[in-house]
N, C-alpha and C positions, 0 to 999 in steps of 0.2 A: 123047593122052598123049605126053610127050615121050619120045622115045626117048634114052638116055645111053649112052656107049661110053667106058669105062676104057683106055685107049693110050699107050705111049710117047712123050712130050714131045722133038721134036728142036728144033733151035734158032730156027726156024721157028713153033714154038708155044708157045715157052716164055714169053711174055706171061702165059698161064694158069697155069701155076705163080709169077708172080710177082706176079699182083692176088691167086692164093689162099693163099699161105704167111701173110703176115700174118696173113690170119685165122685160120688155124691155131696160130700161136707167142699168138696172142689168146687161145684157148680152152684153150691148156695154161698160160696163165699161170698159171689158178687152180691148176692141179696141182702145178705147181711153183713157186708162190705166187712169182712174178715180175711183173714191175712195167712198163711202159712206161718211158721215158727220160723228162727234162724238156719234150721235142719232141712224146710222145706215138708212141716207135717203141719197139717194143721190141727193144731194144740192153742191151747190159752198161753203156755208159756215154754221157756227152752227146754222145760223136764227130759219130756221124750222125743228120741235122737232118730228113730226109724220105725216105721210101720209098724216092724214087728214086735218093738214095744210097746206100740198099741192097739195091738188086736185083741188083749185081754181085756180092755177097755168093754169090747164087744159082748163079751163071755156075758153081761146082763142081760142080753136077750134073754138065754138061755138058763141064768139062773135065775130069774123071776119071771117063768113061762107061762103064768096065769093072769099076767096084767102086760106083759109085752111079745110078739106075734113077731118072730122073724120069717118072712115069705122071703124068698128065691124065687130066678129062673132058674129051670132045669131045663 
């Protein structure tokens, strides 16, 4: 059995938060009945064309680390 450990993400592992938030903002789409972009990202608008123009998007975790907490699995 795999063992899983829920941890603070420093900027060192923040690759996992940023292959797993898509899927995430995915599966609230249906809750909050939002849509993907033309590109197939989900964005407000066609700005950005592929994920990896929005992983900086992310990078706020990390740079306001006293008012938002990025946990991973490791």
């Amino acid at each position: 059995m795999t063992n899983i450990s829920i941890q603070l993400c420093n900027r060192d592992n923040k690759f996992i938060i940023n292959n797993m938030y898509p899927l995430y903002i995915h599966d609230l789409g249906e809750i909050r009945n939002t849509y993907p972009n033309k590109y197939g990202v989900f964005e407000e608008d066609n700005s950005i064309k592929t994920l990896e123009e929005q992983t900086p998007v992310f990078d706020i975790w990390w740079n306001k680390k006293d008012i938002l907490f990025p946990f991973g699995m490791l």
